[in-house]
PDB file of the backbone (N, CA, C, O) and the ligand in Angstrom, with CONECT records:
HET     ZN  A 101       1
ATOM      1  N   UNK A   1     237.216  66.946  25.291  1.00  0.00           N
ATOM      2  CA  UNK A   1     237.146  66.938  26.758  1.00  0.00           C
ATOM      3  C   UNK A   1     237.999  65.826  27.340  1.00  0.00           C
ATOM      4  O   UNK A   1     238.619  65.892  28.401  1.00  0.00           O
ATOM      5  N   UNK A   2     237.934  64.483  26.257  1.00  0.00           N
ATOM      6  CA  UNK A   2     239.033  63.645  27.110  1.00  0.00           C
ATOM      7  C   UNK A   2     238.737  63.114  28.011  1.00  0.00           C
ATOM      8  O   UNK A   2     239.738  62.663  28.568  1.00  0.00           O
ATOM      9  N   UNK A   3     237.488  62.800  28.724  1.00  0.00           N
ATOM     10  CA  UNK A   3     237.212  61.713  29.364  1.00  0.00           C
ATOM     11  C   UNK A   3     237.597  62.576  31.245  1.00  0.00           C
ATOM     12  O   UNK A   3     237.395  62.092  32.359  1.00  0.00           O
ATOM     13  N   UNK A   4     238.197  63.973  30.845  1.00  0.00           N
ATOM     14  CA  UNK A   4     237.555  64.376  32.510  1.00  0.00           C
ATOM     15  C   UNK A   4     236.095  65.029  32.749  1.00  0.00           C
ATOM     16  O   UNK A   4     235.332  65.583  31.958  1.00  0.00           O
ATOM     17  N   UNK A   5     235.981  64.742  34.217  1.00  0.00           N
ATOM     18  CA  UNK A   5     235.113  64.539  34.593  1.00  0.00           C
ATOM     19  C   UNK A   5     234.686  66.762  35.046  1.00  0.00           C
ATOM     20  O   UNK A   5     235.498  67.628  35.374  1.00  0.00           O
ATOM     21  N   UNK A   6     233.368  66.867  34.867  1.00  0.00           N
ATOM     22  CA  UNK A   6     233.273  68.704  34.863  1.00  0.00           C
ATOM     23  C   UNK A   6     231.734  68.682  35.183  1.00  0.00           C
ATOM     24  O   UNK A   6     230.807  67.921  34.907  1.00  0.00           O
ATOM     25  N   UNK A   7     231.833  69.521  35.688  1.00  0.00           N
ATOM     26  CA  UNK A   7     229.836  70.152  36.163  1.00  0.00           C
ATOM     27  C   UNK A   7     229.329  71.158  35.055  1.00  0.00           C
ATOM     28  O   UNK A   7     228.224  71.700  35.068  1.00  0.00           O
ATOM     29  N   UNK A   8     230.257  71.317  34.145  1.00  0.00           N
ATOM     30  CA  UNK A   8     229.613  71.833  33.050  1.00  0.00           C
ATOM     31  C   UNK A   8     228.711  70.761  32.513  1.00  0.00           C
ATOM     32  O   UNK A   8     229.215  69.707  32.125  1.00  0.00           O
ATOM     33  N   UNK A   9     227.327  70.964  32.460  1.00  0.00           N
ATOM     34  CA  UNK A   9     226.841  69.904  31.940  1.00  0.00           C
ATOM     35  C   UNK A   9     226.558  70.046  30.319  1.00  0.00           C
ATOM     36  O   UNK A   9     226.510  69.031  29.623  1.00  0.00           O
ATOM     37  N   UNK A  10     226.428  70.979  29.922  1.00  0.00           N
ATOM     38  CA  UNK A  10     226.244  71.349  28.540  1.00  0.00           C
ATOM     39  C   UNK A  10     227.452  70.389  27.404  1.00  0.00           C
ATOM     40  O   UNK A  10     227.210  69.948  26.280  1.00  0.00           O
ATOM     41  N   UNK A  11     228.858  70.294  28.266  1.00  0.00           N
ATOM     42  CA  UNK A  11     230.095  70.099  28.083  1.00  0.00           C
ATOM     43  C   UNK A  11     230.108  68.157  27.352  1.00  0.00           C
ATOM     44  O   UNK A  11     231.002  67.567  26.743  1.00  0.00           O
ATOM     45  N   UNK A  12     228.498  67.612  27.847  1.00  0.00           N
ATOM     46  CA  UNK A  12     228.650  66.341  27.415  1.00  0.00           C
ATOM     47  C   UNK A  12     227.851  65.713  26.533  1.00  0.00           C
ATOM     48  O   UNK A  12     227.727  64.526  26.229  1.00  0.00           O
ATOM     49  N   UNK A  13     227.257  66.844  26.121  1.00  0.00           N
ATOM     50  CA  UNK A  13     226.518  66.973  24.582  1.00  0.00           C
ATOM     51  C   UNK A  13     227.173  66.776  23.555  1.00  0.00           C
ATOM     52  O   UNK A  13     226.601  66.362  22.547  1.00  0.00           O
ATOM     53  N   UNK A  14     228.243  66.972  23.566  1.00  0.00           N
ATOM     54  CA  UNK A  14     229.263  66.994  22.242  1.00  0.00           C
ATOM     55  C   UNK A  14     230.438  65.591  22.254  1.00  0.00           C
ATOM     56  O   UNK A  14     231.244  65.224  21.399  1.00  0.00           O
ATOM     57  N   UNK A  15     230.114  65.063  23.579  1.00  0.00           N
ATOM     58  CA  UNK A  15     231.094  63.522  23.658  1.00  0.00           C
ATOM     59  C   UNK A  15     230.185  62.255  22.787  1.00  0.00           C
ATOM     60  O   UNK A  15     228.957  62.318  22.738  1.00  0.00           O
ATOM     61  N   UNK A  16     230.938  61.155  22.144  1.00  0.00           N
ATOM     62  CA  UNK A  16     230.246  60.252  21.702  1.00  0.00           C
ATOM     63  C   UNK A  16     229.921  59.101  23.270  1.00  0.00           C
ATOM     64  O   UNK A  16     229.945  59.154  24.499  1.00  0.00           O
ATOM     65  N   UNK A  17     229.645  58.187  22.193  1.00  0.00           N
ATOM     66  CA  UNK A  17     229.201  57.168  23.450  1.00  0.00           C
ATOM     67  C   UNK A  17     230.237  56.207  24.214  1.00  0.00           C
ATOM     68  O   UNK A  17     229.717  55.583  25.138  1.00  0.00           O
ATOM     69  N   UNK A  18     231.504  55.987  24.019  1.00  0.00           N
ATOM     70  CA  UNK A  18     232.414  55.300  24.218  1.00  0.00           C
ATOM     71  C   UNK A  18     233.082  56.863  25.341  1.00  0.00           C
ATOM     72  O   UNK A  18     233.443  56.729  26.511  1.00  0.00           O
ATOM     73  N   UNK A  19     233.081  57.659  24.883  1.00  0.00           N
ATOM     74  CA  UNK A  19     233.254  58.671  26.000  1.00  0.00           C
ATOM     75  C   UNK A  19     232.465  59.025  26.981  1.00  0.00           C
ATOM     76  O   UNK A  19     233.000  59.393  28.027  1.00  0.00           O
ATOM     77  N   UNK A  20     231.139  59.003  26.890  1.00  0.00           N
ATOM     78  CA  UNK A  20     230.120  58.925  28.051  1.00  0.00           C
ATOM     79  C   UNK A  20     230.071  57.314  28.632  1.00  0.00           C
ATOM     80  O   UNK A  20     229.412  57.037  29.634  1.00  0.00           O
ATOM     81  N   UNK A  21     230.465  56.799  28.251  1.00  0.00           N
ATOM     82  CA  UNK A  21     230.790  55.360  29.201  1.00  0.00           C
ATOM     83  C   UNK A  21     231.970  55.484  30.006  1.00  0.00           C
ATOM     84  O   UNK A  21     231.961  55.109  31.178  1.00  0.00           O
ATOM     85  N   UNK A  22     233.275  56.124  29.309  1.00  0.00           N
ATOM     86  CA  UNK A  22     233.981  56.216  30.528  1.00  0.00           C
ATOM     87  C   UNK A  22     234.222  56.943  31.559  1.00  0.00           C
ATOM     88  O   UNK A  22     235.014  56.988  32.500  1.00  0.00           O
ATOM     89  N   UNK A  23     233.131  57.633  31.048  1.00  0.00           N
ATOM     90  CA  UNK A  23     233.395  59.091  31.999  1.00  0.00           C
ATOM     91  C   UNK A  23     232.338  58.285  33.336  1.00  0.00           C
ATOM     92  O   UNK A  23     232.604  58.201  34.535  1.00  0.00           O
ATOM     93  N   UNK A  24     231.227  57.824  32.668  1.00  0.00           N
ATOM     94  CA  UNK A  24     230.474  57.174  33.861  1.00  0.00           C
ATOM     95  C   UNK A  24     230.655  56.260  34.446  1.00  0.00           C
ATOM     96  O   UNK A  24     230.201  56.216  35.590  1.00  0.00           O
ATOM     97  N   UNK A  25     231.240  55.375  34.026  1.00  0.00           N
ATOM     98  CA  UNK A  25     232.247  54.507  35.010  1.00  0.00           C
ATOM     99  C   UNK A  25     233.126  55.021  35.981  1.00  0.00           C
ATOM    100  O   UNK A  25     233.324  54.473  37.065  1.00  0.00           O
ATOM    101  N   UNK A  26     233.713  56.180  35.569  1.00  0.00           N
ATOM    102  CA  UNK A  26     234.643  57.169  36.575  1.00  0.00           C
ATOM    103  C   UNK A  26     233.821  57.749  37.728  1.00  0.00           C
ATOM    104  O   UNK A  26     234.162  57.813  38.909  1.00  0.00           O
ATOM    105  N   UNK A  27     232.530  58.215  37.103  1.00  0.00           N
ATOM    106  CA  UNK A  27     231.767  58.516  38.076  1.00  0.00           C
ATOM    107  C   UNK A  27     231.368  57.624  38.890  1.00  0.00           C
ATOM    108  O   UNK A  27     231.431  57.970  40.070  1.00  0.00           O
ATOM    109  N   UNK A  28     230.832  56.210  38.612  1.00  0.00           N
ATOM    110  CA  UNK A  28     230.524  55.269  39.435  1.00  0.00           C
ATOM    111  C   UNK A  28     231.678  54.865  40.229  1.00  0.00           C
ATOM    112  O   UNK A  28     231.555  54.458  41.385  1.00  0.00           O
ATOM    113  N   UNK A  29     232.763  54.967  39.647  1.00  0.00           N
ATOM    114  CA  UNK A  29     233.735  54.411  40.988  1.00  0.00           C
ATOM    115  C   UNK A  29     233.997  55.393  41.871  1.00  0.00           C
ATOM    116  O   UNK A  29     234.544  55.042  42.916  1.00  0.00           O
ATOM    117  N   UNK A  30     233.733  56.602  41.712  1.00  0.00           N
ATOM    118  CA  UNK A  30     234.546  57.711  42.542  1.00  0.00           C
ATOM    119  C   UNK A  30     233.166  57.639  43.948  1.00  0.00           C
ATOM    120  O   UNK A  30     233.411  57.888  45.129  1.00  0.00           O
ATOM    121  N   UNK A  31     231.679  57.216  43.368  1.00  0.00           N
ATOM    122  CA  UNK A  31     230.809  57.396  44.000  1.00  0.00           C
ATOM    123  C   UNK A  31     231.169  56.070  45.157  1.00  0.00           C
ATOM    124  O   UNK A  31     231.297  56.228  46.372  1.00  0.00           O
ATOM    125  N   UNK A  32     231.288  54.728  44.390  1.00  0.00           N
ATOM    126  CA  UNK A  32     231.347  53.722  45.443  1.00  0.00           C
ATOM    127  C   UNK A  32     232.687  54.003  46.437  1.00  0.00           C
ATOM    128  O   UNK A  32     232.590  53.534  47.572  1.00  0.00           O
ATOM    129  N   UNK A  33     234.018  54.782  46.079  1.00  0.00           N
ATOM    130  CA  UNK A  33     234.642  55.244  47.132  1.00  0.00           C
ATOM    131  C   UNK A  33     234.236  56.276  48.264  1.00  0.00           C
ATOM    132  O   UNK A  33     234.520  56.333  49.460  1.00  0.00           O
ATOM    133  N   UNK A  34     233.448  57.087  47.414  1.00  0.00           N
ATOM    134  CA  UNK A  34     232.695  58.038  48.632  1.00  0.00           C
ATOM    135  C   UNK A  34     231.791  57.414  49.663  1.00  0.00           C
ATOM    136  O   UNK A  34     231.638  57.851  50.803  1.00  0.00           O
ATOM    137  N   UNK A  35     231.190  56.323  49.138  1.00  0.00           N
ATOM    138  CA  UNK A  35     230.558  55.761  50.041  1.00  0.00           C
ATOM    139  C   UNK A  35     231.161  54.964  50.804  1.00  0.00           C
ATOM    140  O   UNK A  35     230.657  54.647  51.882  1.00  0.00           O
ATOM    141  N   UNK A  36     232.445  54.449  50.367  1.00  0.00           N
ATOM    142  CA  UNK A  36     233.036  53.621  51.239  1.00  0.00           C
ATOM    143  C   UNK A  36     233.598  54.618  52.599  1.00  0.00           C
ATOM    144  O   UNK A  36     233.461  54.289  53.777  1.00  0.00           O
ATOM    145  N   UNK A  37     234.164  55.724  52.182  1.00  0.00           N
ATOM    146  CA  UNK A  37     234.409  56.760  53.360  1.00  0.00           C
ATOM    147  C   UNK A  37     233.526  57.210  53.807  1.00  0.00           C
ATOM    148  O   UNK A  37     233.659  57.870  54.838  1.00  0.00           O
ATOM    149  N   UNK A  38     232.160  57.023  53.166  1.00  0.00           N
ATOM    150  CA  UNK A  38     231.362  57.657  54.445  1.00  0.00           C
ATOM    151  C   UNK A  38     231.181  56.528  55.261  1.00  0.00           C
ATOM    152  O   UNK A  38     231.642  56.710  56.387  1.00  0.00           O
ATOM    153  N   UNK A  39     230.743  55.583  55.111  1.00  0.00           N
ATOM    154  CA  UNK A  39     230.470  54.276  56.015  1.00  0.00           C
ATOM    155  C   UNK A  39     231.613  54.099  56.961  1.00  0.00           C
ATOM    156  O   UNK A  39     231.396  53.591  58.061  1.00  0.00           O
ATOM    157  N   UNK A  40     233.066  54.559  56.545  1.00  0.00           N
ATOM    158  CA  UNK A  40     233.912  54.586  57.545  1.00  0.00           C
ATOM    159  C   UNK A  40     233.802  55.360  58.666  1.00  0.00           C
ATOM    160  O   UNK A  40     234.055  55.074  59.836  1.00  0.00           O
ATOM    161  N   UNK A  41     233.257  56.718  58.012  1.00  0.00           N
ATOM    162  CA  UNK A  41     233.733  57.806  59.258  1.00  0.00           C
ATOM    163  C   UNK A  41     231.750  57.191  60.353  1.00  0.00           C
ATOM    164  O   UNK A  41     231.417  57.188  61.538  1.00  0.00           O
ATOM    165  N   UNK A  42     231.278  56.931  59.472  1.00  0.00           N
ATOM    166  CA  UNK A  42     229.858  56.529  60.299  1.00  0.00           C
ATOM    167  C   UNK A  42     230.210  55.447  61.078  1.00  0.00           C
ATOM    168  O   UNK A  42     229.408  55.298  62.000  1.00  0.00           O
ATOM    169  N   UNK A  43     231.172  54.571  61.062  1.00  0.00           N
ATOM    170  CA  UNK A  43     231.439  53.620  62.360  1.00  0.00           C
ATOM    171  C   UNK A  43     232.365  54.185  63.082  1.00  0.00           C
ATOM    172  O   UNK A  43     232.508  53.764  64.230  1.00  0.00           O
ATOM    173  N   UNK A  44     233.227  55.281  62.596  1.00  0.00           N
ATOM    174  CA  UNK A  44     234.204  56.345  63.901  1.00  0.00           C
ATOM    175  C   UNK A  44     233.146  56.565  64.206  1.00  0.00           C
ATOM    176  O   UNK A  44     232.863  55.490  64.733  1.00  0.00           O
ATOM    177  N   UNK A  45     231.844  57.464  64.333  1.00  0.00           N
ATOM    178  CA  UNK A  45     230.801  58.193  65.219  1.00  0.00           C
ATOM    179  C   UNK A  45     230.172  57.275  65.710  1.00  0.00           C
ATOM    180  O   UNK A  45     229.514  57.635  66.687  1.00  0.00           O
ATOM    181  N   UNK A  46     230.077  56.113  65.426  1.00  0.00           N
ATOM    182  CA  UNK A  46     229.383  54.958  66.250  1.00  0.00           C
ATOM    183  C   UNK A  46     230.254  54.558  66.991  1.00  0.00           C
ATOM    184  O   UNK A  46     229.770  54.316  68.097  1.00  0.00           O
ATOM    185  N   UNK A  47     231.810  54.271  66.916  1.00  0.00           N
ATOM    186  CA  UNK A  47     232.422  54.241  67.926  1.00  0.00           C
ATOM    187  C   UNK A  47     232.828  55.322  69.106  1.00  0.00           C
ATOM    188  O   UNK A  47     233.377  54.992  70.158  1.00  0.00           O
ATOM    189  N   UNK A  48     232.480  56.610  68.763  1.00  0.00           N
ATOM    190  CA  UNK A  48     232.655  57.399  69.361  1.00  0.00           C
ATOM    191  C   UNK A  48     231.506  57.923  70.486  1.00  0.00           C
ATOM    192  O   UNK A  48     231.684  58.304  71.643  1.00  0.00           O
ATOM    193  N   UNK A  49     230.093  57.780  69.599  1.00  0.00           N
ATOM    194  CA  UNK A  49     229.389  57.606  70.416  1.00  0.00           C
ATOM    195  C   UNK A  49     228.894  56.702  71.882  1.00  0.00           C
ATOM    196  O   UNK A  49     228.244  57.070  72.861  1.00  0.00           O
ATOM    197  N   UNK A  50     229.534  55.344  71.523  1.00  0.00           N
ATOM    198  CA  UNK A  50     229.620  54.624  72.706  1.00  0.00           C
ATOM    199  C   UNK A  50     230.685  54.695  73.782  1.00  0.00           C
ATOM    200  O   UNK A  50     230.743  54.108  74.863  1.00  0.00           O
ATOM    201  N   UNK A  51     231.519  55.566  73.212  1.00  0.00           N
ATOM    202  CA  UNK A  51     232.572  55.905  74.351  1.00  0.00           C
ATOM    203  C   UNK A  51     231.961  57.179  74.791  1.00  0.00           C
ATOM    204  O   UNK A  51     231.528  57.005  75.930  1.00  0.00           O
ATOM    205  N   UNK A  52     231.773  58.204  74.440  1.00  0.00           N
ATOM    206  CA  UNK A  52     230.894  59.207  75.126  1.00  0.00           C
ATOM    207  C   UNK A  52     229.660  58.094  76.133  1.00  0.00           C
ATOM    208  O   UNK A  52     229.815  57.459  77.176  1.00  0.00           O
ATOM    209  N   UNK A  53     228.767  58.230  75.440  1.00  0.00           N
ATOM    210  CA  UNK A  53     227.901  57.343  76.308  1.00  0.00           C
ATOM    211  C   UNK A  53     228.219  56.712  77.700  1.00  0.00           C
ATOM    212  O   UNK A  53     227.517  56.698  78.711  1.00  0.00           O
ATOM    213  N   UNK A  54     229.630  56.126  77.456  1.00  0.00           N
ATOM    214  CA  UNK A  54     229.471  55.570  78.486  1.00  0.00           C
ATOM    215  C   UNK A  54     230.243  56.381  79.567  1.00  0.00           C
ATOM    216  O   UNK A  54     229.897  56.270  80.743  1.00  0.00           O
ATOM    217  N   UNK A  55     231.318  57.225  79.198  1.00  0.00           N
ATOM    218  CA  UNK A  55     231.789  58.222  79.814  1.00  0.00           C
ATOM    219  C   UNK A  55     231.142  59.446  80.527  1.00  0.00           C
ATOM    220  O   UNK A  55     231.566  59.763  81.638  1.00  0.00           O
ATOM    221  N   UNK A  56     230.243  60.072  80.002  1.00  0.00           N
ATOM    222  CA  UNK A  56     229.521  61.160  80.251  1.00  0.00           C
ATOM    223  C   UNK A  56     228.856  61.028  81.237  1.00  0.00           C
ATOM    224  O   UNK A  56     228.117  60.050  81.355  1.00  0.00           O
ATOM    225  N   UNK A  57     228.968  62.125  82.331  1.00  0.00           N
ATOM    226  CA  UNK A  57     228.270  61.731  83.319  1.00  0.00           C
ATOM    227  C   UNK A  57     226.380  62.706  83.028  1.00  0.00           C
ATOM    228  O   UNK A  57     226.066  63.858  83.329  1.00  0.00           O
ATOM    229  N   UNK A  58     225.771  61.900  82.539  1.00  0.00           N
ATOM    230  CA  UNK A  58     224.679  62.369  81.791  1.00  0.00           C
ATOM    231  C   UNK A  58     223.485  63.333  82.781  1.00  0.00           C
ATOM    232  O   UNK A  58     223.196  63.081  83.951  1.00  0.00           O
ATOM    233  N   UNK A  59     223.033  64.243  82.108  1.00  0.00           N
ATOM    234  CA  UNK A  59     222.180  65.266  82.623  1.00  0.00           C
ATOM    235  C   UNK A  59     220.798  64.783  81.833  1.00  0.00           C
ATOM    236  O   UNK A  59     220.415  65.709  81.118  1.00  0.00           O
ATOM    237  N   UNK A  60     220.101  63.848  81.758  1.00  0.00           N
ATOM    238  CA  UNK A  60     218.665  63.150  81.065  1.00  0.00           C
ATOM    239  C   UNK A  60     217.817  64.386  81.553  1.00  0.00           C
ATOM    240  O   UNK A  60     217.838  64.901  82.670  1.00  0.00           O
ATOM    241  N   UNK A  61     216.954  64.793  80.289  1.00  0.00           N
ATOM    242  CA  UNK A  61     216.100  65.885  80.279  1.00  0.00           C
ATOM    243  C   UNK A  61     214.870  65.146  79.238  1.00  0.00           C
ATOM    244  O   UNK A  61     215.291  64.289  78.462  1.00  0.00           O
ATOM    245  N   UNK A  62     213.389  65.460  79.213  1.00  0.00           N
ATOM    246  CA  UNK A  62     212.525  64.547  78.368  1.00  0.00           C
ATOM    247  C   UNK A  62     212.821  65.655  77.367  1.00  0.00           C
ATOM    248  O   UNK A  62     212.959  66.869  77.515  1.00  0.00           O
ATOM    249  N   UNK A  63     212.881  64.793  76.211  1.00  0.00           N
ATOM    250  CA  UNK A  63     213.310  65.327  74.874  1.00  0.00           C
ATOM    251  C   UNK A  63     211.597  65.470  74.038  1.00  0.00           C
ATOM    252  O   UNK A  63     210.800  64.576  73.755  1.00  0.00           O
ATOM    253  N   UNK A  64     211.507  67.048  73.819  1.00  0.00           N
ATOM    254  CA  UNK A  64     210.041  67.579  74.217  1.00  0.00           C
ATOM    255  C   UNK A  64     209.840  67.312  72.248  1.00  0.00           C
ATOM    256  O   UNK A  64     208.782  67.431  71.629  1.00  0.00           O
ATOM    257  N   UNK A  65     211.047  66.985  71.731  1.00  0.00           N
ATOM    258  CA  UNK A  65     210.876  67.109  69.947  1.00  0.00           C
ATOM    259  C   UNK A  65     211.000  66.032  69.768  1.00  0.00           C
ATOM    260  O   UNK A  65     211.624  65.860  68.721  1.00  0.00           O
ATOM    261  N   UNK A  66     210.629  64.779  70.429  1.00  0.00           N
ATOM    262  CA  UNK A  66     211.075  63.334  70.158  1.00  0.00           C
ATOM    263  C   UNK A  66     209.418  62.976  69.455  1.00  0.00           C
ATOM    264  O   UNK A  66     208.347  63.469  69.809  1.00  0.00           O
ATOM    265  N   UNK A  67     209.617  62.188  68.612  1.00  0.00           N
ATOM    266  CA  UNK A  67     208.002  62.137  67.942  1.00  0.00           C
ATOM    267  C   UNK A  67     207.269  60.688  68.314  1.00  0.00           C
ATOM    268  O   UNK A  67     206.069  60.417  68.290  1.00  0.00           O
ATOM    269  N   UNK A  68     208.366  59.885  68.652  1.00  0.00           N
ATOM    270  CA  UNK A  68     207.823  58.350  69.709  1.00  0.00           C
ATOM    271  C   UNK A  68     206.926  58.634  70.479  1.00  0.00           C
ATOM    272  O   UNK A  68     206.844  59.707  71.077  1.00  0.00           O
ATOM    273  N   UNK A  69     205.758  57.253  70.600  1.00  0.00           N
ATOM    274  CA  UNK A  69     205.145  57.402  71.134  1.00  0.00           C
ATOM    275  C   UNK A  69     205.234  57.220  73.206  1.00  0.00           C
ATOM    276  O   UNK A  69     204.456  57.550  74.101  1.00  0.00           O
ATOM    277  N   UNK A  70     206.607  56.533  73.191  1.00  0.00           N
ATOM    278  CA  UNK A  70     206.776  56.607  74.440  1.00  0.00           C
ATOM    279  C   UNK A  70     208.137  57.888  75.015  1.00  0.00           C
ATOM    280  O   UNK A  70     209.192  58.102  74.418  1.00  0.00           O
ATOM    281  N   UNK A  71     207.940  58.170  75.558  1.00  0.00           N
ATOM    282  CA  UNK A  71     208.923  59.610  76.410  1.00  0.00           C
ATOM    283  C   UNK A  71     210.577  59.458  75.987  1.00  0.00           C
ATOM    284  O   UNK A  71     211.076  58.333  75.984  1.00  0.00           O
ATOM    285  N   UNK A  72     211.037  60.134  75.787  1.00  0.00           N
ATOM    286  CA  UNK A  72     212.564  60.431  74.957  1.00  0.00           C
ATOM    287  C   UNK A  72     213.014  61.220  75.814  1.00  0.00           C
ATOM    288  O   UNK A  72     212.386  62.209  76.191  1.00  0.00           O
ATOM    289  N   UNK A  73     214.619  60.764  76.410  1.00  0.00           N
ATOM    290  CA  UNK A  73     215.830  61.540  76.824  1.00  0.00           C
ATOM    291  C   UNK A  73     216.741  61.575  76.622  1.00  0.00           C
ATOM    292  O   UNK A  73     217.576  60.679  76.751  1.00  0.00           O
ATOM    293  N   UNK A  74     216.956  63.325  75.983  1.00  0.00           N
ATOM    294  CA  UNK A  74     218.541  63.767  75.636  1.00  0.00           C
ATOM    295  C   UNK A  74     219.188  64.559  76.674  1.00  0.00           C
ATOM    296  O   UNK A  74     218.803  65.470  77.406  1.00  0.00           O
ATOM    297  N   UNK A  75     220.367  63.890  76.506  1.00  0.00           N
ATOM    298  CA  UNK A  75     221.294  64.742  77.466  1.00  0.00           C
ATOM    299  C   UNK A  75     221.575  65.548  77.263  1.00  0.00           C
ATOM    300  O   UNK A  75     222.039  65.676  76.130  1.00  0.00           O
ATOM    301  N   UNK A  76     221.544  66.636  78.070  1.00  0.00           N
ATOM    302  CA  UNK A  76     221.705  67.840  77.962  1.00  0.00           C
ATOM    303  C   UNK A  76     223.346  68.315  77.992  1.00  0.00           C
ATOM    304  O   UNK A  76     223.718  69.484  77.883  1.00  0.00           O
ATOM    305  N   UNK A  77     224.228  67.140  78.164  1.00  0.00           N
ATOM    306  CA  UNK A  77     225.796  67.706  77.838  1.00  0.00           C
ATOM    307  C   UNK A  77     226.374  67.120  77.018  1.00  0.00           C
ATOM    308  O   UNK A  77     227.431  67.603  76.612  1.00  0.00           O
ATOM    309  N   UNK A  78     225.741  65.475  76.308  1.00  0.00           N
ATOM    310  CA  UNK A  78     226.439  65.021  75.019  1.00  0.00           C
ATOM    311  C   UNK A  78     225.345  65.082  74.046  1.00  0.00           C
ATOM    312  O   UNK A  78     225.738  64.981  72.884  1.00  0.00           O
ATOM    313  N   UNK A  79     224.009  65.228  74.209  1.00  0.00           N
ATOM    314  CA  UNK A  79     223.138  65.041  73.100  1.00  0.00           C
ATOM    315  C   UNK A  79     222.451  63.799  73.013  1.00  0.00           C
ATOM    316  O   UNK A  79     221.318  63.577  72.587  1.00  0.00           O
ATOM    317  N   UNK A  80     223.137  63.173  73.387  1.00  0.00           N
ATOM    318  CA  UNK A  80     222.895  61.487  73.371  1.00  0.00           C
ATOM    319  C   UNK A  80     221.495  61.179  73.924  1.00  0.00           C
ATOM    320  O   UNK A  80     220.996  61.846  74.830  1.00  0.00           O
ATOM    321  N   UNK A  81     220.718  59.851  73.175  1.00  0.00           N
ATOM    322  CA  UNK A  81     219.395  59.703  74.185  1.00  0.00           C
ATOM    323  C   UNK A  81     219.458  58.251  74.476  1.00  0.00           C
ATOM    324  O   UNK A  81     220.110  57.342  73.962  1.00  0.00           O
ATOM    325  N   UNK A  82     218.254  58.302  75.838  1.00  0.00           N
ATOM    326  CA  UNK A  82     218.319  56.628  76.110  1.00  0.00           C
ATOM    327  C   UNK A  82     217.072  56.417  76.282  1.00  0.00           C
ATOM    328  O   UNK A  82     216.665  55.279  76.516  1.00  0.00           O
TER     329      UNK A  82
HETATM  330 ZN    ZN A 101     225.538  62.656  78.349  1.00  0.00          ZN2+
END
């Protein structure tokens, strides 16, 4: 198999242990890059959200699925609540 990486899982029964180390190291780094892009695109939507926010000229409706114990409003044209 050579040390790529496959969703066959059956496929890593037959690797020794110096091959299941590098394969999981591959996996661990590919994971800490995924997370690094998600945390990116999650501060684009946090930045994006505060520019909506403050742009939108908001339609506040009580948000009847909010489970707080005090009253919740989403806007009814960005989604957004305050
Ligand atoms: Zn709005």
């Amino acid at each position: 198999m050579n040390n790529i990486i496959t969703n066959d899982l059956n496929s890593y029964s037959s690797l020794d242990t110096q091959e299941l180390l590098d394969i999981k190291n591959k996996i661990n780094t590919l994971i800490s890059n995924y997370k690094l892009i998600i945390n990116n695109y999650d501060n684009l939507l946090n930045t994006i959200n505060k520019n909506i926010y403050d742009k939108c000229n908001h339609n506040w409706i009580i948000d009847h699925y909010s489970i707080n114990e005090h009253t919740e409003y989403t806007c009814s044209y960005c989604n957004l609540n305050k």
